[in-house]
N, C-alpha and C positions, 0 to 999 in steps of 0.2 A: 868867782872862779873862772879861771882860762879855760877853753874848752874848744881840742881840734876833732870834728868828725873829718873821715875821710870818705873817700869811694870810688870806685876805678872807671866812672864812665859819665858823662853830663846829660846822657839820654833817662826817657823813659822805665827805667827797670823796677822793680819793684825792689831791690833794697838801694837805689836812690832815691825812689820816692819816700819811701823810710826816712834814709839823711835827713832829708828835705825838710820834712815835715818834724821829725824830729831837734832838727836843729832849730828851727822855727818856736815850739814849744817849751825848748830849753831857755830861747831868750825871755819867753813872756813870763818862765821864772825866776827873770833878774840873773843868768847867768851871761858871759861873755864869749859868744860863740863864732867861729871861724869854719867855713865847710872847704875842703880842699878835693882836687877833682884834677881827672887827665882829662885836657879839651882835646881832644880826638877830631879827625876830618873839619878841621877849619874853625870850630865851635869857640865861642867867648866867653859862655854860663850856661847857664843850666836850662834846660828843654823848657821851663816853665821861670816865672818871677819869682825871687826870694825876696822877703822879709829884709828891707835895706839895711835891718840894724844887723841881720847878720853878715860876716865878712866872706865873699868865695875869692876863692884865688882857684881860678882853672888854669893850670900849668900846662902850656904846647905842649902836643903831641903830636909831631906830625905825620901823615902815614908814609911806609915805606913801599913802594911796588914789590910783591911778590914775597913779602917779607911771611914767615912759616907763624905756624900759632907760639910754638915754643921762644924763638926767636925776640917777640911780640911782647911775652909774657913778660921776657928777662929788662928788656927793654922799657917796659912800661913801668918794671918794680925800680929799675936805675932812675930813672926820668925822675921820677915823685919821689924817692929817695935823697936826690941831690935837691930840691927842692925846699926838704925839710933838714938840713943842715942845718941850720941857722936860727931854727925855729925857740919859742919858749912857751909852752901850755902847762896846764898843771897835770892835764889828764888831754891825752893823744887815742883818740878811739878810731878803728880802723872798720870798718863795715863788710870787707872784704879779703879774701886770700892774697889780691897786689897790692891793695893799700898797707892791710898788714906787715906785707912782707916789705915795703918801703918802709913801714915805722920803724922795724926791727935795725933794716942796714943803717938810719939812719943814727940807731943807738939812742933810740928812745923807748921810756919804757911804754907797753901799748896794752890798750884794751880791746879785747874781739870781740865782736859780734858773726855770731855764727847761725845765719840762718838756715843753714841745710848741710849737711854730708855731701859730697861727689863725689862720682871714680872717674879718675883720669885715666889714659894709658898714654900722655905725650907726659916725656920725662920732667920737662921744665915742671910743667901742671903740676904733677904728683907733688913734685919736693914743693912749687910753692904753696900745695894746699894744704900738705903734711906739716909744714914748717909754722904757718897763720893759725894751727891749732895749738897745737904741743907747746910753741915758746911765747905768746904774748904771757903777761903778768896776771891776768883779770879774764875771764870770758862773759859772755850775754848769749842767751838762746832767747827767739822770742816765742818757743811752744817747750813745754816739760816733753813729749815723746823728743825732740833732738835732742833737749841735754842728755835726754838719760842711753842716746843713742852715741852721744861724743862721750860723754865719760867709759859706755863700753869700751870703746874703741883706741881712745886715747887717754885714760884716766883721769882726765880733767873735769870738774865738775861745774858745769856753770850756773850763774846764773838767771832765772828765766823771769824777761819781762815783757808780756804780749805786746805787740803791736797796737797803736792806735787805728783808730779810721777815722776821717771824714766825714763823718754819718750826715749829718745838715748837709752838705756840699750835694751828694749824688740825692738823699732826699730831695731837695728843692727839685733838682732834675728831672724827679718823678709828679712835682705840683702843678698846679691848672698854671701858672703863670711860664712855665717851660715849653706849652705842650708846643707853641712852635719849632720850637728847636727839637724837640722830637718826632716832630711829625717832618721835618727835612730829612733827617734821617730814614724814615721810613717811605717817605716817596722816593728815595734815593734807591732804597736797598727791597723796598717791599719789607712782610713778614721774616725777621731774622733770626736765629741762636747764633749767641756770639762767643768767640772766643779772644782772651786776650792774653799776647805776650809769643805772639810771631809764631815762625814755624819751625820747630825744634826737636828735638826729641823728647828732652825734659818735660815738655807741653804735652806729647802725646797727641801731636798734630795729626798723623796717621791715621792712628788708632781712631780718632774723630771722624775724620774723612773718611773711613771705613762708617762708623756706625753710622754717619748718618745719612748714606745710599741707603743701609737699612730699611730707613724711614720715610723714604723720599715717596715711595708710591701712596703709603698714610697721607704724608701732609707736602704736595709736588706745588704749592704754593709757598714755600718754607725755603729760606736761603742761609744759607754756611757763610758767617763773616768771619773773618782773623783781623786782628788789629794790633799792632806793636811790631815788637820785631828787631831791634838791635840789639846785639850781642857782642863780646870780643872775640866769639870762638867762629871757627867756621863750618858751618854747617851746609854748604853748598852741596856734598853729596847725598843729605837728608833734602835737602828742595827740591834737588832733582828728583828723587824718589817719590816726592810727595805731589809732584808736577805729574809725573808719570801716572801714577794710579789715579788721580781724580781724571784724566784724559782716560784710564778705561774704566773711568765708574761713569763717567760721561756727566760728573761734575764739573762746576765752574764756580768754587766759591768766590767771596770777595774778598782781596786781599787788599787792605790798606793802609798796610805799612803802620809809620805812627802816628798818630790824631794826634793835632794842636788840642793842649792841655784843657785850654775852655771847653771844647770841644765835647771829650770825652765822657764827663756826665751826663749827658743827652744821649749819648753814642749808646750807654749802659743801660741807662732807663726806658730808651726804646724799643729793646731787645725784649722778643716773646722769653727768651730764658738766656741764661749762658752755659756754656760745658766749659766746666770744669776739671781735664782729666788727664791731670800733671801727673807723672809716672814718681817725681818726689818734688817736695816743699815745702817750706819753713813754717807757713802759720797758714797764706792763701788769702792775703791784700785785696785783691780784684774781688774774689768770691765774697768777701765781706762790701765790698763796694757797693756789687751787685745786689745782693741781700736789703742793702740801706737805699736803694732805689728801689725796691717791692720786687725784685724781679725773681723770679725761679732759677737756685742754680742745680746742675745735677754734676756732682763732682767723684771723681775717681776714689773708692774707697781705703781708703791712706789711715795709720794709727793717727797721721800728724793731724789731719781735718776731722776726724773723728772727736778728738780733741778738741779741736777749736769751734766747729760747729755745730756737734752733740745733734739734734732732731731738724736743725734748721736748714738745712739742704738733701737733697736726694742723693743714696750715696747708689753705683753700681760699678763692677769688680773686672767685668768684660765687654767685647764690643758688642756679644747680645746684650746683657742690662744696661747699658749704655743709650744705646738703641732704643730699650725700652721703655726706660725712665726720661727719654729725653721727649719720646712719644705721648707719655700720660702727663707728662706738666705741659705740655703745649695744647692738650685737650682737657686737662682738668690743673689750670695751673692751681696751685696751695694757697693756703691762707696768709700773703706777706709779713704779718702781725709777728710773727714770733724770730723771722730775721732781722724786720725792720729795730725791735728791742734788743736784739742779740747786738748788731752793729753799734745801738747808743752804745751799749754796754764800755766797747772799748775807746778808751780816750785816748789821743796823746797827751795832754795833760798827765793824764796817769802815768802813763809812760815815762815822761820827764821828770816827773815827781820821782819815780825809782830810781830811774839813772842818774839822777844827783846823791840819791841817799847812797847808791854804788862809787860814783864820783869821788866823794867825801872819802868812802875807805879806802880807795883804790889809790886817792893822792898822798893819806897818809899812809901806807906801806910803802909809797914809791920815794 
C-alpha cells in the first residue's frame, strides 16, 4: 500500500512529530510511505533524521516580508496543493487544517487527523479549519473526548487511535549511562520545571509564568525553562505580553527556542518536573515523554488528559492549584512507576497497526 502523510511545517511540533514517528512505524509494517511538508524559512527536511526508507519531499516555501497570517495560510494551502497534482497514493492523509485543505484542492480523496478543535477569528483560518473537518472522506482523533467533541460540532464521527510514545528513547535519558548529558543541562540551567512548545496562548504560557512567582519564595533556587516554539500563527503580541509581566514579576525564565532533537531527552529527564497547562489539546505527546523519563508532570485539568493520563499526572484547574501542585511534586516528587508503565503502554506500533486496518477501508470506499 501507497501511503501519503502530510503536514504543514518541518519544525518541532508535536503533530509533526506524530508524522514522523508515524510514518516511520508504518514502514516497519511493510507499507510504502511518502511524508510531504512545506520547507519554510530555508529548511530542506525535517528538524530531525527520518527513516531513509521513508520518502520526504519538503516543497519551497519561501517567506514573504510582512505577508498577514491569512494571506500565509491561503498561500501555503496553494503551494502544497500544486504540488500534489500529479501525485498517486492509495490513501493521502493530511495531519492538519493546510495539508488537508491542500489534499482537498488538489481533488484527492483525503484522510484527517484531527488532533484538537480551534477558534479562529482570521477569516482564512476559520473556512480553512472548518473545511479540513466537514469534507475529508475518513477522519482520526487521537483521544475519544475530541471525537466526541468534533462529532458535536460537526457531525462527523471519527475514528480514535492514540498516540504512540517513545517510551525507551526519553527512558534511557533518565539511566545512569545519560547522567552526563543531564547533568549539562542542569549545570547550564540549575534546578528547573520545564515547559515545552514555546510561548503561546494554547500553552498557557502566562498563566505559568503567573503561577510560578507563586512559588518562587518556597523554592527561589528553582528556574522557569520553555523550550520550542515554532509556529505558522503569530503570536508577537502574546510575547510581548508575556515579556512584560515576567519583567514585573521580576522573572527571567530561560527561553530556548528549539533543542536539537538529540538533545531533547536529556533536556526532559533533567527537569525537577514539567507544567503541563495547555488551555486545549489533542492527547499531550511531551507529558507522556515526560512521564517515560520518571519525571513529575502537573498538567492543566482538561477532559482530554483526564483521559489519557487517568492518576498518572497531577492535574490543577487555576493559577493557585497550579502553583500548588507544581510546589508539592518538587518537594515530595510521586512515585514515577505508574507513568513510566502508562507511557510503555502506548506504541506506535499500535498505532500503525490501526491505521492500516483504517487504510485498507478507507482505500476500498475511495
Amino acid at each position: 500500500m501507497r501511503v501519503a502523510l502530510l503536514t504543514y511545517s518541518t519544525k518541532p511540533r508535536g503533530g509533526v512529530v506524530h508524522t514522523l514517528a508515524l510514518a516511520e512505524a508504518l514502514d516497519r509494517q511493510g507499507c510504502d510511505v511518502d511524508v510531504w511538508t512545506l520547507a519554510r524559512g530555508g529548511d530542506r527536511t525535517f528538524f530531525r533524521s527520518v527513516d531513509p526508507a521513508v520518502g520526504v519531499h519538503a516543497v519551497p516555501f519561501p517567506e514573504v516580508p510582512a505577508e498577514g497570517v491569512g494571506a500565509r495560510i491561503v498561500r501555503s494551502i496553494d503551494t502544497l496543493a500544486a504540488a500534489l497534482a500529479d501525485v498517486s497514493y492509495d490513501v493521502v492523509h493530511a495531519q492538519d487544517c493546510i495539508s488537508a485543505n491542500a489534499v482537498l484542492a488538489a481533488g484527492l480523496p483525503c484522510l484527517r487527523t484531527i488532533h484538537h478543535l480551534d477558534t479562529f477569528t482570521t477569516p482564512e483560518l476559520v473556512a480553512c479549519h472548518d473545511r479540513a473537518v466537514v469534507e475529508p472522506s475518513g477522519h482520526v482523533c487521537v483521544s475519544e473526548t475530541v471525537a466526541m467533541e468534533v462529532a458535536a460540532q460537526f457531525g462527523v464521527r471519527p475514528v480514535v487511535i492514540p498516540n504512540g510514545v517513545d517510551a525507551a528513547r526519553f527512558a534511557r535519558a533518565a539511566g545512569p549511562d545519560a547522567a552526563a548529558s543531564r547533568g549539562r543541562w542542569q549545570e547550564e540551567l540549575g534546578p528547573y520545571v520545564l515547559a515545552l512548545g514555546g510561548i503561546e496562548p494554547r500553552k498557557g504560557s502566562i498563566d505559568l509564568l503567573e503561577a510560578f512567582a507563586l512559588i518562587r519564595r518556597r523554592r527561589p533556587e528553582m528556574r522557569l525553562v520553555f523550550a520550542g516554539g515554532e509556529t505558522l500563527f503569530d503570536y508577537r503580541d502574546y510575547r510581548a505580553a508575556f515579556d512584560r509581566r515576567a519583567s514585573e514579576l521580576h522573572l527571567q525564565p530561560a527561553l530556548l527556542g528549539v533543542v536539537d532533537d538529540d538533545e531533547l531527552p536529556s533536556l526532559v529527564a533533567a527537569a525537577s518536573a514539567m507544567a503541563f497547562v495547555s488551555t486545549k489539546e489533542g492527547f499531550g505527546l511531551a507529558a507522556m515523554e515526560a512521564l517515560a523519563a520518571g519525571v513529575p508532570v502537573v498538567a492543566r485539568d482538561l477532559p482530554v488528559l483526564r483521559e489519557v493520563f487517568g492518576d498518572a499526572v497531577v492535574f490543577a484547574s487555576d493559577l493557585m492549584s497550579i502553583a500548588g501542585s507544581l510546589a508539592d511534586v518538587l518537594e515530595n516528587p510521586p512515585d514515577p512507576e505508574a507513568g513510566r508503565v502508562l507511557a510503555r503502554s502506548s506504541s506506535w506500533e499500535a498505532a500503525a497497526s490501526a491505521h492500516l486496518d483504517l487504510y485498507a477501508r478507507h482505500a476500498g470506499r475511495a
